[in-house]
N, C-alpha and C positions, 0 to 999 in steps of 0.2 A: 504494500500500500504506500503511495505517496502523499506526507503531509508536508506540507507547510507551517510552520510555530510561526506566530509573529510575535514577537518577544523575549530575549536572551536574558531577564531574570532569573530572580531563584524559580519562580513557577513554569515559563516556558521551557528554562534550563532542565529541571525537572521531568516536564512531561517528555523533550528531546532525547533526555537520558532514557525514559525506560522505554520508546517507541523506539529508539535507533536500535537498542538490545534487541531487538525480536525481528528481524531483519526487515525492517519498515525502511523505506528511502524519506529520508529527512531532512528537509531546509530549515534555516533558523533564521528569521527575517531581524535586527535591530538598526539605529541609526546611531546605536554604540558601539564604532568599531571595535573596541575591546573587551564586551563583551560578549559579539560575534565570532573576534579573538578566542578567546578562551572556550568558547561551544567546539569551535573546530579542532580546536588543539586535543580538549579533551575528549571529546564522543564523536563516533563514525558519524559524521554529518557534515551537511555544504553548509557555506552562511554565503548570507548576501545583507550586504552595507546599507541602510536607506531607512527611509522612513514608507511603513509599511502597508499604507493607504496608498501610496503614490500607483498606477496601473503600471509603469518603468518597471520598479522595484521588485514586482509580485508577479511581472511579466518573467525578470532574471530570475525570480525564486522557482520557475515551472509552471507558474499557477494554470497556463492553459490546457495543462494532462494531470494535476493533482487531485487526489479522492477526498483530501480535504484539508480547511484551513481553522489553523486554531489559533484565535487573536485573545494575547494575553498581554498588550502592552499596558504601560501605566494609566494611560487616557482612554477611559469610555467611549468618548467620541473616535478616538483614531480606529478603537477596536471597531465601533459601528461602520465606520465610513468603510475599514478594509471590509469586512464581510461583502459591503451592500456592493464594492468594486469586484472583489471575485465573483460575486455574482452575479450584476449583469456583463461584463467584461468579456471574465472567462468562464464562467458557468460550472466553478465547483460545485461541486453536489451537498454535500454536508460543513456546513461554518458550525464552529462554536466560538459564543463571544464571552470572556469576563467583564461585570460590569459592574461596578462600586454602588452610583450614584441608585440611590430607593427610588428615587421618583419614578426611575425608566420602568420599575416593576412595579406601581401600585394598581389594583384591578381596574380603572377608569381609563388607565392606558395602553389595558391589553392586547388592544388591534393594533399597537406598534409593530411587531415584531414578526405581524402577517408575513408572506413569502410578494405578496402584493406592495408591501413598504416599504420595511427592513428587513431581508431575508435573512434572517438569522434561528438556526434549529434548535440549538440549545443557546442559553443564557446563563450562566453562572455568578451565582449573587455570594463571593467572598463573605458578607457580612452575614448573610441569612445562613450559609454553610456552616461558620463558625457559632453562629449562635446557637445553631441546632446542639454542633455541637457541645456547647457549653450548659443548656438542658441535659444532656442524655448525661453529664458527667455529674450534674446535680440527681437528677435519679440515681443513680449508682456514686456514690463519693468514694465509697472504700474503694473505687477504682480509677487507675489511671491513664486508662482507653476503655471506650466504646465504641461499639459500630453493629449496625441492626443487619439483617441478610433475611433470605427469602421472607420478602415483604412483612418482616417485623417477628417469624415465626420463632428465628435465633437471631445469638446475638455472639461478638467477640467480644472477650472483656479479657483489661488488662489486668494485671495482680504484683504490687509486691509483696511478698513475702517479708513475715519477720520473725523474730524468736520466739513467737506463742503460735506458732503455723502450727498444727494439731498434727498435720501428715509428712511433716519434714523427715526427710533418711528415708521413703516409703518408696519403696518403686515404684513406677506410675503402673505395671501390668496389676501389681498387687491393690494399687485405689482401684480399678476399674473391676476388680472381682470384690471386694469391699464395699464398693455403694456401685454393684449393678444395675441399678433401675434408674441411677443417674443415668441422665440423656450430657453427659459434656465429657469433654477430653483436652487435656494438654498439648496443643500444634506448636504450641515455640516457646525457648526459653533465651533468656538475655542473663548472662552472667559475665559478669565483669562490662566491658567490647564486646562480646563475641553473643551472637544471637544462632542458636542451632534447634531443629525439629529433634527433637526427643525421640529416644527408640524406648521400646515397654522395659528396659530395664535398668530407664536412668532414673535418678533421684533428682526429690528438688533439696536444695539447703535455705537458709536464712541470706539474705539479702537479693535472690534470684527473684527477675521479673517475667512472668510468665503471662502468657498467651492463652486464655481459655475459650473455646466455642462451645455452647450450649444453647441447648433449647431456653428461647426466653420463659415458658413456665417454670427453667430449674437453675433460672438467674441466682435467685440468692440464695439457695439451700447449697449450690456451687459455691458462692462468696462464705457461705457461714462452715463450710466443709475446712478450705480454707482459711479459717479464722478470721473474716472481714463479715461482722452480718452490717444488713443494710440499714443506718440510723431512719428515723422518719424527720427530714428537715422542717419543722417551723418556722425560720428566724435568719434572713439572708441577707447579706450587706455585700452591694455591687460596688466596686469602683471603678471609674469609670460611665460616663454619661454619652458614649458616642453612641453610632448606628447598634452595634451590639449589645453594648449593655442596654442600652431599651428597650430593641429586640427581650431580649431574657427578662428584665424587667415584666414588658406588658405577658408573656408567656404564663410568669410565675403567678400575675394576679389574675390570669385566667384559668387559672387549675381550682379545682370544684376542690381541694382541701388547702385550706387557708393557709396559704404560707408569708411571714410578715418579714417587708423589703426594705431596708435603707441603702442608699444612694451617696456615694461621695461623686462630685466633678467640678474639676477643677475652673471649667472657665463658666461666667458667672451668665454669659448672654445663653451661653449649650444647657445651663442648667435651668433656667427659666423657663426653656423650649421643655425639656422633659418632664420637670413638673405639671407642665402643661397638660401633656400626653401619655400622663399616667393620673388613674385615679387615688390608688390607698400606697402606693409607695413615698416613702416621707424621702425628699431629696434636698444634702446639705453641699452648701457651696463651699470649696478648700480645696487643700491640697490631701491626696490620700496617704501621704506621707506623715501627715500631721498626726501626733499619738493623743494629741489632746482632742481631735476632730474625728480621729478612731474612739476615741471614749465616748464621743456624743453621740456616734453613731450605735455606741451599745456593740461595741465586736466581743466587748467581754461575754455577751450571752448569745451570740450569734451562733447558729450549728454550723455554716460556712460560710465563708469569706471567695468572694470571685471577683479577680482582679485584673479589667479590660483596658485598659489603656493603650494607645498606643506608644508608650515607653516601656522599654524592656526590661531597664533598673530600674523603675517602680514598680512592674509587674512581679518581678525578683525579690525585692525590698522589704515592700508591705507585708509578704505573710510572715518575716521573721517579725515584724511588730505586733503582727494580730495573734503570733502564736504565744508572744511575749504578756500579751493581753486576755491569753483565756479560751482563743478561739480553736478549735480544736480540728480545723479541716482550711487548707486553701487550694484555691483551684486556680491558675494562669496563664494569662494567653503570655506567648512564647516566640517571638516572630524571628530572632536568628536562632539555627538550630545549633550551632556550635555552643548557644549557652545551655541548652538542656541536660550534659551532664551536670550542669549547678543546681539542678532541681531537690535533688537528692540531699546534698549537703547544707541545702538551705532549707530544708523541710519541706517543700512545695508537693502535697499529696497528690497533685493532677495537672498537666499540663495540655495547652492546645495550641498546636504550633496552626496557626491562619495555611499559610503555603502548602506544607500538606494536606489539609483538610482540601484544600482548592484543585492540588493535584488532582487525591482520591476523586473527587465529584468529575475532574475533566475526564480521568483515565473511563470510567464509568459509564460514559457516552459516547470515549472513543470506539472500544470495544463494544460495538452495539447488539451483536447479532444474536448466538446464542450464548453470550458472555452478558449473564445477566449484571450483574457487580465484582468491581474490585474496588479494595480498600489497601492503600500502603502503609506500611507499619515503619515506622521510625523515618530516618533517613534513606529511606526510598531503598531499607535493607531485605523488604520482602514484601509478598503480596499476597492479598488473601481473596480470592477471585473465585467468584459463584456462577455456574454455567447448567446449562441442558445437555444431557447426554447426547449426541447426535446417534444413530445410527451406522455412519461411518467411522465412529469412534471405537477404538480398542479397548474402552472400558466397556461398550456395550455387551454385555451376556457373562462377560468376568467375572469370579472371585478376584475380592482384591486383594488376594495373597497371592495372585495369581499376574495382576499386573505390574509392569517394571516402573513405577515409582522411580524417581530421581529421588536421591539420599534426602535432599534438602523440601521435599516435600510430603504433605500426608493427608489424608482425606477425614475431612473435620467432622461433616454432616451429611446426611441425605433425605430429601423430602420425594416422597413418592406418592404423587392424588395430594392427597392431604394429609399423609401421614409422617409426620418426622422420627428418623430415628438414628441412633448411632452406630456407624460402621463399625463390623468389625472384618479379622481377615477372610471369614465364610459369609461375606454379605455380597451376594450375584446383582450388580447393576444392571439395571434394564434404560431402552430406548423410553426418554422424556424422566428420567429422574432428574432431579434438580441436585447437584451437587456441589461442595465448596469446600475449596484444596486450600490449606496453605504451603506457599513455596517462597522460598528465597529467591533473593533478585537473579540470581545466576541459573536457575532452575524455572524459570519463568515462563520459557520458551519452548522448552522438554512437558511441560504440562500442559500450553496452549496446543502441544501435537498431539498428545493422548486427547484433548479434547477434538480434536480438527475444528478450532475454530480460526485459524491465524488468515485466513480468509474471510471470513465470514463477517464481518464490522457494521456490513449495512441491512 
């Protein structure tokens, strides 16, 4: 398949990096020679110099034979404008555009994006992604990923382990004969650096973060197996007053069991607006650094602290003050990934890095066909990708004791009709199971074959 990226950031960088691994033909469109530089230097890919609206520009990128273009530049408008040029121009087929600004998405202005105006197929809204995300991590706190799969039925959740873990030293073959009617299993483990698929006779220890997929009915009997049961939050203090924490805000006050919200944001005109546009959320003007403006917000009795700013060292900062304060969970957006080893040592219970979340959603739609979802885990260090079994697929009619599995991959779940259940090596996949691998980034490619879908995108 040939794509076009318009965008050599961390996000188009990104999506470049794991399309070019899977032998996709890749342009990288920016009008920052360096770094177009650096795309080319490091991943099998062409660049071309320019600004990526220009028809010139996107002419040199191939656009007249490309399957499709994915505009990820900084500017909404530039990313609209390339879409609406590849498509009457050169008549790609599929555009995806990233778009910041709310307004282009509020429901009065839904006929934008008709194929008649703005041809644009997918839209990706960075803020509503993250926010999502930053709900699903308020439902589950004691964890530090989420992500939902066949339409809500499971779910991945992350876990660190710590010294009161009930089942540490246990072999995992030995958990899975131990609570057999558990529908979850262990797909990845991160110790130290190193993130590796577990075989049935590895152990977890205390500081290891692991990877669970389960059936969402057996979410938190999972969490409390592992010594994390699920608190019930009443009491949540946002910092930060931008697109996201509003988002999350109006969310929280529309949940049918009361949950009570205060607000720090710093700038005094953004915090007026929000006031505005929340009802029973009490919102104070400051800085959220302030431990005297954390006391009025009450974080002493707050059950979680979530902390959106777009500053990195405040998002980092504050939960040592609010842990200092009494508050017993923080959650933070995280927008360079090189700082999330610091999570750990600064107590931060949950983190959401914006860029990946944005990856996940774009990868999601590249992959259209019988790749129902992928979600990427860490540094774009694996991939947890939910598919249909084809019928020209080599899992069909298998035991999968019986399929060659790449080391770095393992089959998490499978929903068959309506039925979910947990594989084991005597479980015969059939033609339209729904299934969901996790594989490491370098294994990525060995399991879109077993699937045959590495064609199939549209």
């Amino acid at each position: 398949m040939k794509v076009i990226v318009c965008g050599a950031g961390q996000v188009g960088w990104q999506i470049a990096r794991h399309l070019s691994g899977e032998a996709n033909e890749i342009t990288i469109v920016d009008n920052n020679p360096v770094l177009v530089r650096r795309a080319t230097d490091a991943l099998d890919v062409m660049g071309v110099t320019g600004f990526a609206s220009h028809p010139h520009v996107l002419e040199a990128a191939g656009a007249e034979d490309a399957d499709m273009l994915i505009a990820a530049t900084h500017s909404d408008e530039v990313n609209m404008v390339t879409c609406q040029v590849a498509h009457s121009v050169f008549g790609v087929t599929r555009k995806i555009a990233r778009l910041r600004e709310q307004t282009y998405l509020e429901p009065q202005y839904g006929s934008l994006f008709r194929r008649e105006h703005m041809p644009i197929d997918v839209v990706i809204s960075p803020e509503r992604e993250v926010s999502q995300a930053a709900l699903k991590r308020i439902s589950y706190p004691a964890t530090f990923d989420v992500a939902e799969f066949m339409d809500g039925r499971a779910q991945l959740i992350g876990i660190a382990l710590d010294a009161d873990c009930p089942v540490l030293k246990t072999p995992l073959r030995q958990l899975s004969e131990l609570f057999s009617t558990l529908r979850a299993i262990v797909v990845g483990v991160r110790r130290g650096k190193r993130l590796f698929a577990p075989e049935p006779m590895d152990q977890l220890f205390e500081g290891d973060e692991i990877y669970v997929f389960a059936e969402t009915a057996d979410t938190e009997r999972t969490l409390q197996i592992f010594g994390k049961p699920t608190p019930h939050l009443r009491r949540v203090v946002i910092i930060g007053g931008g697109n996201v924490g509003l988002a999350v805000a109006q969310a929280l006050e529309a949940r049918t069991e009361r949950v009570r919200v205060r607000m720090i944001e710093r700038a005094r005109a953004r915090a007026e607006r929000v006031a505005d546009a929340l009802e029973r959320t009490i919102v104070l003007h400051g800085d959220g650094m302030d431990i005297e403006l954390l006391r009025e917000a009450e974080v002493h009795s707050a059950d979680a602290v979530l902390v959106l700013t777009e500053d990195d060292k405040t998002n980092m900062l504050v939960p040592v003050r609010t842990r200092s304060l009494g508050c017993p969970l923080a959650i933070s957006l995280i927008n360079d990934p090189s700082l999330i080893p610091l999570s750990g040592p600064l107590r931060i219970d949950a983190h959401i890095n914006p860029r990946a979340v944005t990856v996940s959603s774009i990868l999601r739609h590249v992959r259209h066909g019988r790749v129902r979802s992928v979600y990427s885990i860490g540094d774009s260090e694996a991939e947890v990708i939910e598919a249909q079994v084809l019928s020209t697929s080599p899992l069909a009619g298998s035991a999968i004791r019986d399929v060659d599995f790449p080391e770095g991959a393992l089959l998490a779940g499978v929903l068959r009709k309506d039925s979910y259940f947990r594989p084991s090596g005597s479980t015969r996949l059939e033609v339209g199971d729904i299934v969901v691998i996790f594989a490491l980034s370098g294994d990525v490619a060995a399991v879109e074959h077993l699937l045959q879908v590495a064609v199939e995108y549209f």
